[in-house]
C-alpha positions in Angstrom: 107.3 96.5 117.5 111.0 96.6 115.9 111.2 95.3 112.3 114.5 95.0 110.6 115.1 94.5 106.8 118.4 93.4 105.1 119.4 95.7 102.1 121.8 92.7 100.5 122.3 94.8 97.0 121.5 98.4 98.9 118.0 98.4 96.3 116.3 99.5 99.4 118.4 102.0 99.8 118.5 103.6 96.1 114.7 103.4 96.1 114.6 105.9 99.0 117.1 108.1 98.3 115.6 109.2 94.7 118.1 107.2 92.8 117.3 107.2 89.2 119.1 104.4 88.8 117.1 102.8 91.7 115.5 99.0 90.0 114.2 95.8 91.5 110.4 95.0 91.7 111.1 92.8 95.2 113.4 96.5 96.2 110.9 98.6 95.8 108.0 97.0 97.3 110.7 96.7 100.7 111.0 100.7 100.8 107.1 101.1 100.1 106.4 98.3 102.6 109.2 99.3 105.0 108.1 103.3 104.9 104.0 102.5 105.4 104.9 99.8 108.7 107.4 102.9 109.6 104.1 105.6 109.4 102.2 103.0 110.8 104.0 102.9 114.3 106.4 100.4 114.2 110.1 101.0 114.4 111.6 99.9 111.3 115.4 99.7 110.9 117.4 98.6 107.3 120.4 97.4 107.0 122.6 98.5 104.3 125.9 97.7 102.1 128.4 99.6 100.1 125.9 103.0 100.3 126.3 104.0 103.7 130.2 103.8 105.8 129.8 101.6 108.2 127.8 103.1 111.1 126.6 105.9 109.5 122.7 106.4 109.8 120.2 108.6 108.0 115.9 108.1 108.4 114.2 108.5 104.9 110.3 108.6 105.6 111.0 107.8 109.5 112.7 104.6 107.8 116.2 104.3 109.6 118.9 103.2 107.5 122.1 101.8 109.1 125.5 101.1 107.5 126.7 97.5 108.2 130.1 97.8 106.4 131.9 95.4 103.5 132.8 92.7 105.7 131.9 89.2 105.3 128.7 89.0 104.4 126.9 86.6 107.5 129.4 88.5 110.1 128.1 92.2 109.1 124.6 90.8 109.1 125.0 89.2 112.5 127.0 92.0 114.1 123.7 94.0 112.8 121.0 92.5 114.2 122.6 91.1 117.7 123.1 95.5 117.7 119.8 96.4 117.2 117.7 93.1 118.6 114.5 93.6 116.4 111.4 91.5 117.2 111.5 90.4 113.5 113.8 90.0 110.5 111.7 90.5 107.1 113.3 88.9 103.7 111.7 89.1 100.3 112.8 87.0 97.5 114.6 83.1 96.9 118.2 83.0 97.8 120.5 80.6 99.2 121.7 83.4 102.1 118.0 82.9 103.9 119.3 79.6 105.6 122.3 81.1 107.1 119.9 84.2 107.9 117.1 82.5 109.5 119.9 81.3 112.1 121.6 84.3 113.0 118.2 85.5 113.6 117.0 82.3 116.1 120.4 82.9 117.5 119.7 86.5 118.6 116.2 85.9 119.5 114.5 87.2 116.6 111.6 85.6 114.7 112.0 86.0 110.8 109.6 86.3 108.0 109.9 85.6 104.8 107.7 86.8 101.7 107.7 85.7 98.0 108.5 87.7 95.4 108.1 85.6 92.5 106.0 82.3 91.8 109.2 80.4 91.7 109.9 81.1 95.0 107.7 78.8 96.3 109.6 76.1 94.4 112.5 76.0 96.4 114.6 73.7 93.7 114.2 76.8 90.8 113.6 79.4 93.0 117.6 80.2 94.3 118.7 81.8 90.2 121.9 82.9 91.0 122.9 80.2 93.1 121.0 77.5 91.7 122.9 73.9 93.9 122.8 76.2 96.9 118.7 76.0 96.4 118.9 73.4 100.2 119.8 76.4 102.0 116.9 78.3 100.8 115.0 75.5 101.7 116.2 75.4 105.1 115.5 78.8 105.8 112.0 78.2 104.7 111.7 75.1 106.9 112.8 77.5 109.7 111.3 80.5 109.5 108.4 81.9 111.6 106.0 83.2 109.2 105.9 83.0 105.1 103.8 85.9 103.4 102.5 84.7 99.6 101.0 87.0 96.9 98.0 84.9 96.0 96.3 82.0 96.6 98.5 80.0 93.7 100.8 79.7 95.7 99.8 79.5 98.7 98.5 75.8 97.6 101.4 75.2 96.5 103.4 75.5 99.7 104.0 72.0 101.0 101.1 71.6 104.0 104.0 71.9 106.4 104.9 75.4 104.9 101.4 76.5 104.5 100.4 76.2 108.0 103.0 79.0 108.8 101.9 81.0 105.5 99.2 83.6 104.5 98.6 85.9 101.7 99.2 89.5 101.7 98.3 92.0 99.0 101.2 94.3 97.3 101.0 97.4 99.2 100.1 100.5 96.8 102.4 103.2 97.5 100.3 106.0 98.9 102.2 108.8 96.5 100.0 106.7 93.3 96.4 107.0 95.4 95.1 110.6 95.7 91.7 111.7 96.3 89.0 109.8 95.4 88.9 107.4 92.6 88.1 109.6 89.7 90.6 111.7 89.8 93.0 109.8 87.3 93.8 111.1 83.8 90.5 111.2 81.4 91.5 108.6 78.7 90.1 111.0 76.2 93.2 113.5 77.0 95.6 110.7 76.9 98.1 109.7 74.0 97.3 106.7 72.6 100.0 104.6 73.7 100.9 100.8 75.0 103.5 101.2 77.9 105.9 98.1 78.9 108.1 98.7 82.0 110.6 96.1 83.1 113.8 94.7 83.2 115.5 93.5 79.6 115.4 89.8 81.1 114.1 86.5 79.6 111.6 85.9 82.2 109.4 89.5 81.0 109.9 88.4 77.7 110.1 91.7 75.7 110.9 90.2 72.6 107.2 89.8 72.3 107.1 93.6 72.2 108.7 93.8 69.4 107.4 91.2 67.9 104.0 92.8 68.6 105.1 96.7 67.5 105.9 94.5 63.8 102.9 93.0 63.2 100.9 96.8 64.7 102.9 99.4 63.0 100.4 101.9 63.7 100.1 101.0 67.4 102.7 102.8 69.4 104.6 101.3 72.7 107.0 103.5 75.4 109.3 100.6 76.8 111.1 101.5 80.1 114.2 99.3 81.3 117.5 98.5 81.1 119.5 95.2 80.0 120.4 92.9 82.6 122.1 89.9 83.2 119.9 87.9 85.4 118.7 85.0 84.1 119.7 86.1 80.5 122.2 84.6 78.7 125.2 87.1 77.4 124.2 90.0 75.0 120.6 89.4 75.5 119.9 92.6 77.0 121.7 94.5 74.6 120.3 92.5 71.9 116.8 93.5 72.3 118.1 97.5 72.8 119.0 97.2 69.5 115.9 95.7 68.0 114.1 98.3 70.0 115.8 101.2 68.9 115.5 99.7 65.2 111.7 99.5 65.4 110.0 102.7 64.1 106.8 102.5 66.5 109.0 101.2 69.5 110.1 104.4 71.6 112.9 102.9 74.0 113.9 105.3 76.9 115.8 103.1 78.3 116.3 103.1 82.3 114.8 106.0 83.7 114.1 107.1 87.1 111.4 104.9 89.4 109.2 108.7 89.3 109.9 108.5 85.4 108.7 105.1 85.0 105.4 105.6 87.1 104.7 108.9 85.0 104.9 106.4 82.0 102.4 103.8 82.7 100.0 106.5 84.4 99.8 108.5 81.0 99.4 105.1 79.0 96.3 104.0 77.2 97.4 100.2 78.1 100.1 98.9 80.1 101.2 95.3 78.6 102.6 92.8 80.3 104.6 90.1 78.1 106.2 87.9 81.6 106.4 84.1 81.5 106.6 84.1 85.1 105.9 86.6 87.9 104.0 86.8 91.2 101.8 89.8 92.1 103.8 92.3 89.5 104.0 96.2 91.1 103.5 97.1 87.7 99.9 96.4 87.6 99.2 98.1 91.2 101.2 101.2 89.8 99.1 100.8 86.7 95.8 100.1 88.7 96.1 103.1 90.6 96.6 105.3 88.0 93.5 104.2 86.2 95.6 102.7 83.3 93.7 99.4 82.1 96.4 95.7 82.0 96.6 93.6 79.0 98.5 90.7 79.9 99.6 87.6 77.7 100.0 85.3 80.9 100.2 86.4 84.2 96.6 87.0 86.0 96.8 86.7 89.9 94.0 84.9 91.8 92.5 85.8 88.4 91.5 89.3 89.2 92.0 90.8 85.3 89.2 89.2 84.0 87.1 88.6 87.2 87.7 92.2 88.5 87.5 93.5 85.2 90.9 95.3 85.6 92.0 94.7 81.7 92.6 91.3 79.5 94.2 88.4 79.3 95.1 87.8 75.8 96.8 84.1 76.1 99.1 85.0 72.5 100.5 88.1 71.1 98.1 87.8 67.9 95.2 88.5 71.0 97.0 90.8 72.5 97.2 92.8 69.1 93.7 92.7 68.9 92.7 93.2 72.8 95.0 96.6 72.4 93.7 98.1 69.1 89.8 97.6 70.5 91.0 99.5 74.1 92.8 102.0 72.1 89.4 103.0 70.0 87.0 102.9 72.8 88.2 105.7 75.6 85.2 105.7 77.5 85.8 102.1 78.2 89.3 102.8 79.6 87.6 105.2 81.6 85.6 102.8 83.1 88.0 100.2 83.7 90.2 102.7 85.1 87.8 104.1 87.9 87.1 100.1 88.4 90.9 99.5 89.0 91.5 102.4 90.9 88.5 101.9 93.5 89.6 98.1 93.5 93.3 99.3 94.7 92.0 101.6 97.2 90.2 98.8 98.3 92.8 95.9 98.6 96.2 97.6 98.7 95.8 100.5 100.4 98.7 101.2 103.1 96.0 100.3 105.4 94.5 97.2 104.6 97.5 95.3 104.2 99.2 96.6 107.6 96.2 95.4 109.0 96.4 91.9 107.2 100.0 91.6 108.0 99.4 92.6 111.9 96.9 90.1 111.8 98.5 87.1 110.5 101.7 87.7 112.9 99.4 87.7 116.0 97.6 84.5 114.8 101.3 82.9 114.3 100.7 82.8 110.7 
């Protein structure tokens, strides 16, 4: 089978090649997803922007990547696929260009999926943020597509029944560099520094002002923050804003965007990796986190409930909880420990490369 992925902002791409400045949660699950189908036996094929002449291939991981050229954007897309006739068309994430894309696909013959990236994708009237009165298109290409994959059950009930009879659920793949040996074979929490590590974009929706809000009212607890200001869904100067509060809190070290190998190094060293989001779906953070043995507090965001019924971390509800949830972790190592080999054998478990090529296999042969 012949799976083809559209690289619209060349994340794919940047993720595969190294790039340090390689970001986008929805980008990198593609290249992790895209390089286990690809070692899995399927012939997988991306199609990318302004990083490759047009053309020009290169195979990252057995991955072929394909240069489509800076034409207009539905001509270079259709030119692409009618070349290389895949048996599907895979698309992660809300945007109004899924209508147009669903039928270039039918027109070539090619059955699309989509997959959800975020919980407001399943909201088609919020869920198109950049173009926000294009959100019918995205609608129509969800009305027309041949398979939906959701993160977790949440929304999969909240599909419209029409929707969800064409939908299933499939975990976040782990990417099989974070899972090694057996499932002690993480960092000791005893040899660890004792920090709180917050990875993510400097956007509104992660909400990292609570970090510093947090690092204020816990001057003795220390936090590594990793990411970079952005403008998506923030309004001007937000980003920057909260660099500077960052950089002028004492028990705040801000390393700004680093590399994707950087970032991981980060949360696998942590004591705690804290998550401050107001809205996510399945976040990689917490299977990079998972893997590594590294215990999740979150404020908010608990998929299918698996923090507390797993026992993977907390979920503190405030910051003032969150303060308190931390400080305990912090003093009690051999707990970590013990969450940590219960994380790590419950990634192995349900988002190794494995499991969820099986799952996704599966729900394309039952037309689902």
């Amino acid at each position: 089978m012949k799976i083809a992925f559209i690289d619209s902002n060349d994340g794919i791409y940047a993720y595969a090649s190294g790039l340090p400045r390689a970001v986008g949660g929805a980008e990198r699950s593609q290249w992790v997803f895209s390089r286990v189908l690809a070692a899995a036996g399927w012939s997988v094929i991306v199609g990318v922007r302004d990083r490759l002449n047009a053309g020009e291939r290169t195979f990252v991981d057995g991955v072929e990547f394909v240069g489509i050229g800076q034409r207009q954007i539905l001509l270079a897309w259709h030119e692409f696929l009618w070349s290389h006739r895949p048996d599907w068309l895979y698309w992660r994430g809300a945007s109004h260009l899924w209508g147009p894309a669903v039928e270039i696909a039918k027109f070539a013959g090619i059955r699309t999926i989509f997959a959800a990236a975020c919980d407001l994708d399943i909201e088609p009237r919020h869920a198109t943020l950049y173009r926000p009165r294009w959100w019918p298109l995205y609608a129509w290409g969800l009305a027309r597509t041949d398979g939906i994959f959701v993160q977790h059950a949440a929304q999969l009930s909240a599909l419209p029944p029409r929707w969800r009879m064409k939908a299933s659920i499939l975990p976040t793949v782990c990417d099989v560099s974070e899972v090694v040996g057996d499932t002690t074979t993480t960092k000791p929490h005893a040899q660890r520094e004792k920090y709180v590590a917050w990875v993510g974009m400097l956007c509104q929706l992660k909400r990292p002002e609570i970090v510093i809000e947090m690092a204020r009212k816990a001057p003795s607890t220390r936090f590594i923050v990793c990411g970079g200001p952005t403008n998506f869904m923030s309004p001007p100067g937000y980003g920057e804003n909260i660099v500077n509060e960052f950089r002028a809190t004492p028990n705040i070290e801000y390393l700004g965007q680093v590399p994707p190998l950087k970032a991981q190094q980060v949360i696998s060293d942590a004591a705690v990796l804290l998550c401050t989001s107001d809205v996510e779906g399945f976040p990689n953070t917490f299977v990079q986190a998972w893997s590594s043995g590294t215990p999740v507090v979150s404020l908010k965001i608990d998929p299918n409930r698996i923090i507390e019924q797993a026992g993977l971390g907390l979920v503190s509800i405030n910051p003032e909880r969150a303060i308190a949830d931390i400080a305990a972790l912090l003093d009690a190592p051999q707990l970590r420990d013990e969450i940590g080999i219960r994380a790590r054998r419950f990634v192995i478990e349900n988002y190794s490369a494995a499991t969820v090529v099986t799952l996704f296999e599966r729900a394309l042969r039952d037309g689902r």
